[in-house]
ZASE-625663 format. One record per residue (C-alpha): residue number from 1; chain; x, y, z. Coordinates in nm, 3 decimals, m for minus. Example, Ala and Ser with C-alpha at 12.3 -4.5 7.8 and 13.67 -1.06 7.14 Angstrom:
<atoms>
lonu;kolnu;xx;yy;zz
1;A;1.230;m0.450;0.780;
2;A;1.367;m0.106;0.714;
</atoms>
This chain:
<atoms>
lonu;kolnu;xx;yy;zz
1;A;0.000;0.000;0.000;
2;A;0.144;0.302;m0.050;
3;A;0.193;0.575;0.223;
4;A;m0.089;0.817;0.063;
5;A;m0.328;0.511;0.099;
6;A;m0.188;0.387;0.428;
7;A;m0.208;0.716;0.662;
8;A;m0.574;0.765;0.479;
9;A;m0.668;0.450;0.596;
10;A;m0.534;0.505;0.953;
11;A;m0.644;0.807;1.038;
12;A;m0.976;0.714;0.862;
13;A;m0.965;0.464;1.133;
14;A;m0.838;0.608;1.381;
15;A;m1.144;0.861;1.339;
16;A;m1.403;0.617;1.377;
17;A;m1.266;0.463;1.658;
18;A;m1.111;0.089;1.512;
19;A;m0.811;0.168;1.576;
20;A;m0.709;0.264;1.969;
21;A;m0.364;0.313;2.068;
22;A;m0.172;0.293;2.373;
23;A;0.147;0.537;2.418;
24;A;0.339;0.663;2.753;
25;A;0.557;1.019;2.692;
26;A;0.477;1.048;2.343;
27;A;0.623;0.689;2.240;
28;A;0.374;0.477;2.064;
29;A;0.377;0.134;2.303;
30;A;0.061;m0.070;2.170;
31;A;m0.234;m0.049;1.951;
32;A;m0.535;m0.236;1.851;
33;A;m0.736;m0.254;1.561;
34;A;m1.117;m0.383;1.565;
35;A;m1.346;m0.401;1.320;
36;A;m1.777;m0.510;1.394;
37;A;m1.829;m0.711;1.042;
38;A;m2.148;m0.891;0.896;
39;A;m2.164;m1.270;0.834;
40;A;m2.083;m1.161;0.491;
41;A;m1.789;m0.981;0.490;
42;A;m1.662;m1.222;0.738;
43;A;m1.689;m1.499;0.480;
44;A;m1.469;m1.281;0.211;
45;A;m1.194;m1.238;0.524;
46;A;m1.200;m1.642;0.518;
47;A;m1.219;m1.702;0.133;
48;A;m0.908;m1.433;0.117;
49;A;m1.137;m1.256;m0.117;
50;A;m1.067;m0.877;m0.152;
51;A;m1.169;m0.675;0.128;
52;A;m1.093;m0.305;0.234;
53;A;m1.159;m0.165;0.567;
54;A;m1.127;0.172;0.419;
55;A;m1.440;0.076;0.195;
56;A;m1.625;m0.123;0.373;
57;A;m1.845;m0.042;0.696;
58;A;m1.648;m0.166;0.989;
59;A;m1.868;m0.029;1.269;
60;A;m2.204;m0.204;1.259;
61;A;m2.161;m0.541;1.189;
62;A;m2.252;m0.873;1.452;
63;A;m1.891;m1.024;1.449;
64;A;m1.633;m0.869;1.635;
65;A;m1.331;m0.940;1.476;
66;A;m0.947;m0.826;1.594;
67;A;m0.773;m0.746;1.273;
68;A;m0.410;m0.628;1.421;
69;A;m0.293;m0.619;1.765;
70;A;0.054;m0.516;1.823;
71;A;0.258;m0.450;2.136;
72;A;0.612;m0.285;2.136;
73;A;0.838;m0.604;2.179;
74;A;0.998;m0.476;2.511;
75;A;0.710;m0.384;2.679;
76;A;0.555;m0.728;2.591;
77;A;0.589;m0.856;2.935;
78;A;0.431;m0.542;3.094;
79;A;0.123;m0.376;3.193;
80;A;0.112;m0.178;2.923;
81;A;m0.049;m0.522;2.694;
82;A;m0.361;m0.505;2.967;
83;A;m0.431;m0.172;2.826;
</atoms>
């Protein structure tokens, strides 16, 4: 994806509230990103078929699905992966 595409689809994100982020002093320690799908769009996730969260409503689906977690690698074993 290139940038352009990738910090509209962030902050698109970001906006609407899939994506929520943990940082301490500025310094970006965690983040989650959620997305409430229908029964169909959950079968294109499974088929691999093409999918966009950008595109697609995200917010008022029945599934709740995690589509990226990530926790800074040294803070893995703290508290800040319970936020």
């Amino acid at each position: 994806m290139p940038y352009e595409e990738a910090v509209k689809y962030h902050m698109k994100l970001l906006d609407d509230g899939n994506i929520i982020y943990y940082e301490e002093n500025g310094v970006l320690l965690g983040y989650v990103e959620t997305w409430n799908i229908t029964y169909e769009q959950f079968g294109k996730l499974i088929c691999h078929a093409p999918f966009s969260a950008y595109l697609e409503d995200v917010k008022t689906g029945n599934i709740a699905y995690v589509a990226n977690v990530w926790v800074r690698p040294d803070m893995r074993q703290s508290t800040s992966i319970k936020y």
